[in-house]
N, C-alpha and C positions, 0 to 999 in steps of 0.2 A: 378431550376433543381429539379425533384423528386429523392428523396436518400432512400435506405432502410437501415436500420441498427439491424443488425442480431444480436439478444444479448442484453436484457436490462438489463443486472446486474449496477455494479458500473461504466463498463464504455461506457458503451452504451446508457443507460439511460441520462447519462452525454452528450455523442455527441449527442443526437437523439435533445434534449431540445437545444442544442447551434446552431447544424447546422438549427434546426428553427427559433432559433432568427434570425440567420443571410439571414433567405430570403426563403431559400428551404425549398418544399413540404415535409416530412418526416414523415415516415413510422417504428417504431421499430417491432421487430417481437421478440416472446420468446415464449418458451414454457412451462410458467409458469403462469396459468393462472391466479391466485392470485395477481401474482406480474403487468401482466397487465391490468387486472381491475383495481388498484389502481395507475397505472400510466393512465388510459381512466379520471382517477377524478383527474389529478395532484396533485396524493397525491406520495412520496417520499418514495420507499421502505422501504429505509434507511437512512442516518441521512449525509446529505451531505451539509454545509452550502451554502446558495444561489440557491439551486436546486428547492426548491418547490416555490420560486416564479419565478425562470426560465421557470420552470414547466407550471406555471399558466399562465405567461407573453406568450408562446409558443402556448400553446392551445388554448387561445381567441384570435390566429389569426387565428384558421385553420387549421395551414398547418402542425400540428403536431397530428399522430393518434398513436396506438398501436394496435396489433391483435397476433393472436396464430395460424396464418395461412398462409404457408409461400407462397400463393398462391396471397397474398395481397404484396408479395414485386415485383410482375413482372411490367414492366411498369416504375420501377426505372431504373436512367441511371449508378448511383453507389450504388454500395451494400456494408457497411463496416460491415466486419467480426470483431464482438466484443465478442466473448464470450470467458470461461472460460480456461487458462491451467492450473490444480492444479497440485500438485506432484501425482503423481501415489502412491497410498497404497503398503509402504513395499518397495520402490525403489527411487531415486533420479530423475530420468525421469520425462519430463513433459507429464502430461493424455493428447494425442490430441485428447480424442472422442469426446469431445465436438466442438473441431473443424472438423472433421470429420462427422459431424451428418450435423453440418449447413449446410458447404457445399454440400453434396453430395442432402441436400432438396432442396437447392438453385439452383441446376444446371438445373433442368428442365424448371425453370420460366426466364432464363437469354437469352437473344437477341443478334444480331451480334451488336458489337460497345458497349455495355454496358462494365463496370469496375467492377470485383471485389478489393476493398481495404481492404486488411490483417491489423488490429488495435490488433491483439491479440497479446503476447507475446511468438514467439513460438520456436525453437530449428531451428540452420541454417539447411537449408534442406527443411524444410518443404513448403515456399513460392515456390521454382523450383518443386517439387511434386505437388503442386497444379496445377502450372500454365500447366504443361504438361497434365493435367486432361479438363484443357479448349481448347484443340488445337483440331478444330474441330466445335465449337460452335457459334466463331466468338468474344466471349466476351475475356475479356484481363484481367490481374492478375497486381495491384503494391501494393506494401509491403509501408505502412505508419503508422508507429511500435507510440504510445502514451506513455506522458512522465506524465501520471497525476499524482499528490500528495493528497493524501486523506485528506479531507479540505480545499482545494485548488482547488478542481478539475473544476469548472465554470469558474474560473479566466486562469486554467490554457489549457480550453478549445478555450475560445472565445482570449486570447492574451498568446497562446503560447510563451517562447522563441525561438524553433526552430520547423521546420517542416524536416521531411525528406520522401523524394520518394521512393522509391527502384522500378525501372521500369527492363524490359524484354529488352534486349539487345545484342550485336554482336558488338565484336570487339571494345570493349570499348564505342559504341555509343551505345544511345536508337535504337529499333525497330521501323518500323510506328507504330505497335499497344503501342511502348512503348512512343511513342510524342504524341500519342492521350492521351494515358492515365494521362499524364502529365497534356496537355491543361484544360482536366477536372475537375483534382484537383485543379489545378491555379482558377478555376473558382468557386468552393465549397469552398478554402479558398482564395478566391479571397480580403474580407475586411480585415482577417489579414495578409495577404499578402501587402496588402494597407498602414499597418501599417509600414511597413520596417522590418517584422520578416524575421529573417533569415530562406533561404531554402536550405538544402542540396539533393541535385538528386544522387543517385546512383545506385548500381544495388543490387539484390537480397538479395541474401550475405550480402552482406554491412546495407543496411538497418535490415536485422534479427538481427545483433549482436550490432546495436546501443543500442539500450533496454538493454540487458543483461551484456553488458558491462559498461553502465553508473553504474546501480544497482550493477554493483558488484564492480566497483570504488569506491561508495557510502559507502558500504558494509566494504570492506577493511578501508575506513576511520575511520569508528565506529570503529569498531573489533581493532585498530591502538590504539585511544585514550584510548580504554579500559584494550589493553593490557600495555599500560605508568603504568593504575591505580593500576594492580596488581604490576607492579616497585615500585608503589610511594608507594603501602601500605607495601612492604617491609625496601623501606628507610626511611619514614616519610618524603616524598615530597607530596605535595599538585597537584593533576594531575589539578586542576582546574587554576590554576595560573601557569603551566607546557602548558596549552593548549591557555592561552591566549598568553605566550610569546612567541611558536610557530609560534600561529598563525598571528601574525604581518607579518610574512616573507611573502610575496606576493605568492611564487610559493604552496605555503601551505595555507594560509586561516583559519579563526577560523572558519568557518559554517562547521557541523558536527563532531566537536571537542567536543562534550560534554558526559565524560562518566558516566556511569550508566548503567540501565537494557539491553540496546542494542536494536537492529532492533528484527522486527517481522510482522505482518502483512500480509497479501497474495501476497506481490510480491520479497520484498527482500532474506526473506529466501528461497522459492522455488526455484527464477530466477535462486540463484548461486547454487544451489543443482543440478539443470538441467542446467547449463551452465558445468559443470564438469563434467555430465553422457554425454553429449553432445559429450566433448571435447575427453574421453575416448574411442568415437564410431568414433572419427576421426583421432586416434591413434596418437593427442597430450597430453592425461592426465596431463605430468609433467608442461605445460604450465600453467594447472591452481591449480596446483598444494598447490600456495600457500591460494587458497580458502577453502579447509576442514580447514587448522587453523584460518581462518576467519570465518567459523563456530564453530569450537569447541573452541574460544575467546566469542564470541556471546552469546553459550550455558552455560558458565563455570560462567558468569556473575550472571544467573539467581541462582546456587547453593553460589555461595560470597552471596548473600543476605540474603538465608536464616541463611545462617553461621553468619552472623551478630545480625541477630535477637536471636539469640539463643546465642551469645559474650551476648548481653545487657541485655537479661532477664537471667545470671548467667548458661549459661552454660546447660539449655536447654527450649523447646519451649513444653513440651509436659502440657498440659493441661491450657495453657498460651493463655489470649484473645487478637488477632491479626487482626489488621484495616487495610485492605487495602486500599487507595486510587487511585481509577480506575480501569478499566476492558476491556479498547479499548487500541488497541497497540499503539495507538498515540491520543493528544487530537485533537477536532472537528471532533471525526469518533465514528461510533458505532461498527467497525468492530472489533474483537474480537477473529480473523482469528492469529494461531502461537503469542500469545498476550503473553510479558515478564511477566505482571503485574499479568495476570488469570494464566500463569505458574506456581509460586510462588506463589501464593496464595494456588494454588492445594500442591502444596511441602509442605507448610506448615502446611493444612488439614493433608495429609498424614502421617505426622511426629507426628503426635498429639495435635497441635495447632487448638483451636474454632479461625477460621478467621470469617468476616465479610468483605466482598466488597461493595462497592458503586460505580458509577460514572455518571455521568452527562445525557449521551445517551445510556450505554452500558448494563445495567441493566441486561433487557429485554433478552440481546442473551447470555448473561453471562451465565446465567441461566438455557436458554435452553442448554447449553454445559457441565456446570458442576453443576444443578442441588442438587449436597449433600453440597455446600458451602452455606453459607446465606447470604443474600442482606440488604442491606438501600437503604433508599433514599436520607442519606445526609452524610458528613462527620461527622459531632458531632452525629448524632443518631449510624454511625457503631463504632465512637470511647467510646461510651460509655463504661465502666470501663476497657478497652483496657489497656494490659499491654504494649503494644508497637504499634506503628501506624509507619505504612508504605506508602511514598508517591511512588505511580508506577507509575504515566500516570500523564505528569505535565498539566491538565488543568490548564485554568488563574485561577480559586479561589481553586484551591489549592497550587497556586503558593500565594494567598492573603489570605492562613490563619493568624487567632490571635493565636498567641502560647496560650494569657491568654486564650483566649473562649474558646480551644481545650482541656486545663490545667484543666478548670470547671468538664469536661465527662469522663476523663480518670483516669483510679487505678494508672498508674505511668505512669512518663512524660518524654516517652523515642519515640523518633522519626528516623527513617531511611528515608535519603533523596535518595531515588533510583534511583532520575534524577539529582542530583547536581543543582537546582532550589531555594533551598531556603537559608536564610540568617542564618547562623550558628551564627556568634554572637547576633544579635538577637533573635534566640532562646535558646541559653545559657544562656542569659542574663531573659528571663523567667523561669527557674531553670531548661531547657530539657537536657535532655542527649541526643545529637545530633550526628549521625553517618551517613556518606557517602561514597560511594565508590572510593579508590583514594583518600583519604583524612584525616589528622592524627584528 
């Protein structure tokens, strides 16, 4: 099957390379012409593990091209809509221009029988405004909302846990345009289909609020364990042994029990920021009510840190040398989009602390973002005479520091574990003064 795929950012680029592995001709389109040059040489805009040789693996068959012309996606039988929702500047709403733009380029080069497929994350509402925008043209609209995990996203392309439809329908059944449109996804994920991944078919609706509701489940869990942490550091309970013994109980789970900095990144904090502006335009607010204090648990995270740091260095930070460790809001990503770690670093700037950041891949856009903070390239070159070193983004080798090597480059040996990651008796037992959140 020829696919076009509207959108080469993080998740386009992602599907453009997978649905080539998997057989189809594919076409990505963007309007960035930098970033598709260097996707024409399978090179990786961004720092996504497993993608540039996907990359490479894709284009020496062929059937994988890029252009900035949206004139080269005609002739596809599915077009997936992957670009960008950010938060609107100064509002909670999600920006649809950029969905907006695509489509309205797309609409001239589309045929009777062709699909377009909605991969963006958008506000319910907007897939049935679409689809009423194709009535007339012959082509047909299903919502197929992506569940990817940044470092993860190859794996979690080509063997999804679940798929979902959201087709054009009446009366609780699909439409015929809405069984075509099925038939042809079936057949685009026809090999992880093969696998026995699960597929949920729904309609409109239904499929827009999968996405937004997973991430804000997700959301509420963090924000959950973090608010235990401020409990615990009023009682002197330990939230980390609070979260394991929780999480035994089946209906609860330890996976995303772990508190610290909190979520960030470009999909958690906006999704529920516009899941709530959403919910306000559809005159339920109080339903989501309990989401602003799952933001403002989120936000309140990142000021406990700096207040910690300035507990350990006596009661203030200002003119005190401060080591960050990381600058990407999760590790195996360079993204650096609503980042805890680059937060706090900046708080810390602010407040009169010389910081020093490093991290693995994040360097580079750190940088370009907040440009008045200073970089390394390692964790001993930024903890050099560091009066306090901060672990933000648990890469694995910052999960595999030596307290002693660390103990060599630093003025004093005072460490904040801002992910709950590392082994507090063993670095006690190297003379650190050890602090984490949630934790006596």
């Amino acid at each position: 099957m020829r696919i076009s795929v509207i959108g080469c950012g993080y998740l386009g680029a992602v599907h453009a390379a997978a649905m080539a592995s998997l057989g189809h001709e594919v076409v990505g389109i963007d309007v960035d012409e930098a970033k598709v040059e260097a996707l024409r040489s399978a090179k990786a805009p961004f720092f996504e593990p497993g993608l540039p040789e996907l990359l490479s693996s894709a284009s020496a068959t062929g059937r994988l091209s890029f252009s900035t012309d949206m004139a080269d996606a005609a002739g596809a039988t599915v077009h997936f809509l992957c670009v960008g929702t950010p938060q609107k500047r100064g509002e909670f709403r999600a920006d649809l221009a950029y969905v907006e733009a695509a489509f309205t380029a797309l609409l001239p080069h589309l045929r009777p029988g062709d699909v377009v497929a909605g991969k963006s994350t958008v506000p319910v509402g907007t897939a049935e405004d679409l689809a009423e925008r194709l009535a007339g043209t012959g082509a047909s609209l299903v919502w197929n909302p992506e569940f990817l995990r940044e470092g993860f996203a190859v794996q979690d392309t080509l063997h999804p846990d679940r798929l979902v439809y959201g087709l054009e329908s009446a009366d609780g059944e699909p439409t015929v345009d809405g069984a075509r449109a099925r038939a042809l996804l079936d057949e685009v994920y026809a090999e992880p289909l093969s696998e026995g991944i699960p597929l949920v078919v729904t309609d409109y609706a239904t499929a827009q609020l999968v996405k937004v509701a997973a991430n804000s489940f997700l959301a509420t869990k963090i924000s959950f364990i973090n608010a235990m942490a401020e409990l615990c550091e009023a009682t002197g309970a330990d939230v980390t042994r609070l979260a394991d013994a929780i999480g035994y109980d089946a209906r609860i789970g330890r996976r995303f029990l772990n508190a610290g900095l909190g979520f960030g990144g470009g999909c958690l904090p906006k999704d529920i920021r516009a899941f709530m502006a959403r919910a306000g335009e559809l005159g339920v607010s109080d339903a989501l009510g309990f989401l602003k204090e799952v933001d403002s648990v989120n936000m309140r995270r990142r000021v406990r840190v700096v207040d910690l740091a300035r507990e350990v260095c006596d009661g203030s930070i200002v003119g005190r040398r401060v080591a960050v460790l990381g600058a990407a809001f999760k590790p195996n990503s360079d993204d650096v989009r609503d980042s805890p770690a680059l937060s706090v670093a900046a708080q810390m700037q602010l407040q009169g602390a010389h910081v020093t950041v490093t991290d693995p891949e994040a360097v580079a856009n750190a940088a370009a973002k907040w440009p008045d903070l200073r970089f390394a390239a390692s964790p001993l070159e930024a903890a050099r005479d560091a009066d306090v070193v901060l672990l933000a983004t648990e890469w694995d080798e910052y999960r595999a520091l030596d307290p002693d090597a660390l103990a060599g480059v630093v003025a004093h040996k005072r460490i904040l574990d801002g992910r709950n990651v590392l082994d507090p008796v063993r670095w006690r037992a190297a003379g650190w003064t050890y602090r984490a959140l949630g934790r006596p």
